[in-house]
Backbone bond lengths (Angstrom), bond angles and torsions (degrees), N, CA, C in turn:
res aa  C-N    CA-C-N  psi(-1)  N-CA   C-N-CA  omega(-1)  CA-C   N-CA-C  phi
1 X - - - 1.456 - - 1.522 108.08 -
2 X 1.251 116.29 127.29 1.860 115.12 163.90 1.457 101.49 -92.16
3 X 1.704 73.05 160.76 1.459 125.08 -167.69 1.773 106.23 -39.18
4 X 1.570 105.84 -50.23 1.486 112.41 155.23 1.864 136.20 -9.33
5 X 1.655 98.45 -49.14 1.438 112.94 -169.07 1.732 88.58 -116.28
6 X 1.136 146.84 5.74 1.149 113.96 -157.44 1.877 92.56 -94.97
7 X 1.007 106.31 -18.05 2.001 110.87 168.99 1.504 98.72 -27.64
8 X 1.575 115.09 -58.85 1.379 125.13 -155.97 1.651 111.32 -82.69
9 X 0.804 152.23 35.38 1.425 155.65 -127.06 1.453 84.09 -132.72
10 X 0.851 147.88 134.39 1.718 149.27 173.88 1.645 101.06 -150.07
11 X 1.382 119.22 -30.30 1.844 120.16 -174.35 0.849 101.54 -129.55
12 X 1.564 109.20 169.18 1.264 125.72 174.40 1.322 134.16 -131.16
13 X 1.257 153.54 157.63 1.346 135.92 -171.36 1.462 108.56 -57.03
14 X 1.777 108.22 139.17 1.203 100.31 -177.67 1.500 128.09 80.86
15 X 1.715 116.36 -3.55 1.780 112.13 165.15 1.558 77.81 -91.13
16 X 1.651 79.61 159.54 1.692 105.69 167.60 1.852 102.73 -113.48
17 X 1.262 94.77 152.58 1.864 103.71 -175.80 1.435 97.37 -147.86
18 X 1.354 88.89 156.67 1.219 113.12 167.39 1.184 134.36 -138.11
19 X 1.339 151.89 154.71 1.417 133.33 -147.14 1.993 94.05 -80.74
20 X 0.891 111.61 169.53 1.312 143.63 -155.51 1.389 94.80 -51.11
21 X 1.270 94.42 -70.25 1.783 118.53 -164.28 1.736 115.14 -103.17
22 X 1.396 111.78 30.25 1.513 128.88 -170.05 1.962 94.52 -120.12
23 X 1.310 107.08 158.81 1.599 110.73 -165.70 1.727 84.90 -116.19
24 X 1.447 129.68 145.57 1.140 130.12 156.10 1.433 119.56 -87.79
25 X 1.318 89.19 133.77 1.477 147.97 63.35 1.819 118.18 -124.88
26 X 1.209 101.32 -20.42 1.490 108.82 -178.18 1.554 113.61 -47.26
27 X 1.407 116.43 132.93 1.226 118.95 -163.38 1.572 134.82 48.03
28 X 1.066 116.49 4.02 1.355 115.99 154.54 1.716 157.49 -0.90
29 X 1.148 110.78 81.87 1.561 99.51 -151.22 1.604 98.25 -118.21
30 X 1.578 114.83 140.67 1.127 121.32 175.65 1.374 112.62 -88.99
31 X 1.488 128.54 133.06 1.861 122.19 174.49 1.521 104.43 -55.68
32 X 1.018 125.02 137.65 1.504 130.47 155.61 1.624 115.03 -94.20
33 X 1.703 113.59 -20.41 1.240 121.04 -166.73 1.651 119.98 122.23
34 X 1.470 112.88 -175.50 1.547 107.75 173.20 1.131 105.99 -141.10
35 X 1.899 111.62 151.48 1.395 135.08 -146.37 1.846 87.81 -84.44
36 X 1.465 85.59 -174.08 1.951 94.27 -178.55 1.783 104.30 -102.50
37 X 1.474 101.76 32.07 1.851 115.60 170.07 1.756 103.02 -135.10
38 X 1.575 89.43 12.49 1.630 82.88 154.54 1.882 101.81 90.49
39 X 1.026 127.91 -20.47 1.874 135.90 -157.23 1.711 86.12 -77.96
40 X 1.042 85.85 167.43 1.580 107.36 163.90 1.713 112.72 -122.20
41 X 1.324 109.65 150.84 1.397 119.34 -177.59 1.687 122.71 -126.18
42 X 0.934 86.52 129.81 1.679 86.64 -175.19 1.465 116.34 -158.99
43 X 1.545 126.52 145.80 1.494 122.26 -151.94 1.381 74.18 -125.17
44 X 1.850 110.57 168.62 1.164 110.92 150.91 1.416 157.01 -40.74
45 X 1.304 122.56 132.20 2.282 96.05 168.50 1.491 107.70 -56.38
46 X 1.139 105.12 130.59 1.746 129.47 166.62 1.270 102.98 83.81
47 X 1.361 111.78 37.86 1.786 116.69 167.13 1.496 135.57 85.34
48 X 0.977 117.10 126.83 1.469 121.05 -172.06 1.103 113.96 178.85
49 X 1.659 99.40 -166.91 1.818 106.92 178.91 1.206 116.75 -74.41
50 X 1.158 112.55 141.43 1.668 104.99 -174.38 2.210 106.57 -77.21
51 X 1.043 96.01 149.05 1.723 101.44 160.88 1.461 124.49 -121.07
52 X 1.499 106.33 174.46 1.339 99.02 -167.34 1.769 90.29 -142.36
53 X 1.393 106.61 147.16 1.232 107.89 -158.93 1.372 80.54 -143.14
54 X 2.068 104.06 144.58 1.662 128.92 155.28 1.543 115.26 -40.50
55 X 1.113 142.22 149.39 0.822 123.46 163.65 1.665 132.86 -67.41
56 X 1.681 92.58 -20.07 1.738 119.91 167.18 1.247 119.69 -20.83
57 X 2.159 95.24 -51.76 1.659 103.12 -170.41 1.300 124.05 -99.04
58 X 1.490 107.29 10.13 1.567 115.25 156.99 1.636 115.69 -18.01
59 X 1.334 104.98 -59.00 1.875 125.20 -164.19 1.524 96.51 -51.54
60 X 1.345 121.99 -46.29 1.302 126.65 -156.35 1.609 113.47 -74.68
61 X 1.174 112.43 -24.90 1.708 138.11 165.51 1.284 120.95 -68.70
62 X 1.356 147.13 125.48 1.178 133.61 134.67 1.854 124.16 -121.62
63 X 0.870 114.00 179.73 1.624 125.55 -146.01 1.663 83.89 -97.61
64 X 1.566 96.23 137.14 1.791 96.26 166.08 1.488 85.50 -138.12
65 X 1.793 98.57 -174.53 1.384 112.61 179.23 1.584 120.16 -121.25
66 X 1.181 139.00 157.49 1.608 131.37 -166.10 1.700 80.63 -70.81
């Protein structure tokens, strides 16, 4: 990743999030990391397709714990 995207960096491989206003476990997504266009990636808890997210919608995420 360049220096460009690294402003946006908010997770890390391996936090789990969940949207803002969602209760855990519901919707659940593990970080996988972020691409070299800056997104972040992250698949579900207990497996799935991975996604790739703006860095925009960082805000809308925050980090919980099992």
């Amino acid at each position: 990743m360049d220096s460009e995207h690294e402003d946006h960096v908010m997770f890390k491989k391996g936090d789990i999030i969940i949207k803002s206003e969602a209760a855990y476990p519901t919707g659940a997504l593990v970080v996988d990391g972020y691409d070299e266009q800056g997104r972040f990636t992250a698949h579900p808890l207990g497996g799935g397709v991975q996604y790739f997210f703006k860095s925009s919608t960082e805000k809308r995420f925050r980090i919980v714990s099992e």
